[in-house]
Phi, psi and omega in degrees: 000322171169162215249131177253144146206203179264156164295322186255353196291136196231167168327088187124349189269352175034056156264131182143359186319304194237166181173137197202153278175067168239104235029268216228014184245151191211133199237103199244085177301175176211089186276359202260350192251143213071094174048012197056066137281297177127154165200176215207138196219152189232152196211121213227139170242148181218169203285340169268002166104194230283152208196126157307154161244294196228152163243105241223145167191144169341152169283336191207354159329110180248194155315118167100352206290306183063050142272132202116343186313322175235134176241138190228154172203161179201129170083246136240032186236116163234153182226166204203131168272124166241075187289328164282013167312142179283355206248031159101339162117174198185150182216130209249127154257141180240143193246154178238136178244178176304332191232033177139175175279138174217155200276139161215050186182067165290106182279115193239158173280154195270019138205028160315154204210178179326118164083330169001322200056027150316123192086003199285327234188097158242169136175158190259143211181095145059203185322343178264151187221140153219160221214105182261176179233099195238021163240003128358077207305343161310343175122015160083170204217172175202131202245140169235148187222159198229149154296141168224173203271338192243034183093210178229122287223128190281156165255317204213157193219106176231164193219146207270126185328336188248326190309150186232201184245137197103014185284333170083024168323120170090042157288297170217155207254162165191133174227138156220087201082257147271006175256114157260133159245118221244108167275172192225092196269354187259341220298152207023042166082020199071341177270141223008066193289182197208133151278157194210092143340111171240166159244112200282158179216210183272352183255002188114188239242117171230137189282152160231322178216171139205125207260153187215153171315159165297321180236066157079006208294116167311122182069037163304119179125287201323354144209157170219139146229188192189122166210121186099258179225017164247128175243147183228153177243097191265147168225126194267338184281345184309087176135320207110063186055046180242006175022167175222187171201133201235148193261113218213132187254105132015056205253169187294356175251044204055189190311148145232124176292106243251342215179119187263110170240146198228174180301193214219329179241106181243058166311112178311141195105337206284022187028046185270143185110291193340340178206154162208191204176145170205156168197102189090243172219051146206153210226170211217136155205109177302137158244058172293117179305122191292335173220142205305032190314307204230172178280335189098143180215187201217146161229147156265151197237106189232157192275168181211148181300343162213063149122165157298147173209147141353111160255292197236138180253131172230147203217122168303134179310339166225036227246128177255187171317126175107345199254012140083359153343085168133342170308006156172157189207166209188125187220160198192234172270014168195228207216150154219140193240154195239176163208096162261021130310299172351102190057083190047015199114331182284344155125163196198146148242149185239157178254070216246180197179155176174076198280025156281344169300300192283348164260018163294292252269051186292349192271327202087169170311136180250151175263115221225162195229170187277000000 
């Protein structure tokens, strides 16, 4: 449907680095640009097709900051990660108004301290926000904050029943409602890492599961979403980086994994799992070639009455060798995929539509994260 870029992005700015995705609006970070302050790019489709809006940045944002490094959206609502803040990191809300997108929220953890990576990892789901910190020497934290009549406002602070430290908890975030999913991609050292189910209740924010790959994947966790009672996992190192992303359903007797999925090429090295995304019963999973062979690619995924399968492989129109195509991906009312590898670096976003995709969408739009 149409090839995004920034207006100002220039060589080295890797945009497309993060990207996330709510109907027909599209939020594409660039943390490397201005000096790695960073910036966040908003992207809207209208009857002549997709057409910057805003160009969005910290309120206090500086050199070094890498706001954008994570983008998250629901709605009209966006948030954005400067995990290189020096005062522990920060995550910025944005509102779309009558005369525009306005900053109406700057987030900090309520004991995040120097270097946190606070921000590293957002997402969003209607009033809830959640925001991780996963260099946190303690084994990392993932903090949740609620819109409130007096703005917004941290609730709950969590930490995975087990973790220890260096563990990266709140490497990536996933919200769907009343459901969080917090990964931990280093927990045993990365082999066999674990992701952790929270639940909101009457007492608050509760672990429910945790969950792991079937066989063990090294570096399970490095991305997550979650919409509904589904969940996906990526883990990019399975195999000698050829990776996988694993499928996990909600049932009356907890989480289970229902589906291991994999790429159409599982070369090694190819970083499938790097990046994922869902809505309903059909998923998104990036393949940047871990080492620079290929453009990278993105395939899509839909359940069927007997299991996930392989629908679709997607490839940028112009996307070559280097350019990390699948380095974050992001579905709603269509698919958007990043390659900040591109034309030097500065970076692409891709737009995809379809309808044998979109008649997937039985969930309606979902809210998927970096």
């Amino acid at each position: 449907m149409a090839e995004l870029k920034g207006s100002d992005a220039v060589a080295g700015n890797q945009f497309g680095s993060s990207v996330a995705m709510s109907g027909m609006t599209a939020v594409v970070g660039v943390w490397r640009q201005d000096d790695w302050a960073g910036r966040a790019y908003v992207f809207t489709e209208t009857a002549t097709g997709w057409k910057q809006t805003a160009e969005l940045k910290g309120s206090n944002t500086v050199k070094g900051d890498s706001f954008g490094f994570s983008v998250a959206i629901s709605g009209m609502t966006a948030v954005v990660g400067a995990p290189d803040n020096t005062d522990g990191g920060r995550a910025y809300v944005f509102t779309k108004t009558g005369t525009g997108w306005r900053q109406v929220a700057e987030l900090r953890g309520s004991d995040s301290t120097g270097y946190s990576f606070f921000g590293g990892s957002v997402a969003i789901s209607g009033t809830t926000v959640i925001i991780g910190a996963y260099n946190k020497t303690d084994g990392g934290r993932a903090y949740v904050f609620t819109k409130a009549a007096t703005g917004w406002k941290q609730v709950a602070e969590l930490k995975g029943s087990d973790t220890v430290k260096n563990d990266g908890f709140g490497s990536s975030v996933a919200i769907s409602g009343t459901t969080v999913v917090v990964a931990a991609v280093w927990h045993g050292h990365g082999l066999g890492a674990a992701a952790y189910v929270f639940t909101k209740t009457a007492n608050g924010w509760t672990q429910v599961a945790e969950l792991k790959g079937s066989d063990r994947a090294d570096e399970f966790g490095f991305s997550a979403a979650v919409s509904g009672t589904t969940a996906i996992v990526g883990a990019v190192s399975e195999t000698n980086g050829a990776g996988s992303a694993y499928v996990f359903g909600k049932t009356s007797t907890g989480w289970t994994q229902v589906a291991e999925l994999k790429g159409s090429n599982t070369a090694d090295g190819n970083g499938f799992g790097s990046s994922v995304a869902i809505a309903g019963t059909v998923a998104v999973v990036g393949s940047p070639p871990i080492q620079a062979k290929g453009a990278g690619a993105a395939y899509v995924f839909v359940k069927t009455e007997t299991g996930w399968r392989r629908f679709a492989e997607l490839k940028g129109s112009d996307t070559v060798a280097g350019d990390n195509f699948g380095f974050s991906v992001a579905i709603s009312a269509g698919v958007v995929v990043g390659a900040p590898g591109h034309a030097k670096s500065a970076g692409r976003a891709y737009v995809f539509d379809g309808p044998g995709i979109m008649a997937h969408l039985s969930a309606g739009p979902g809210i998927m994260t970096y």
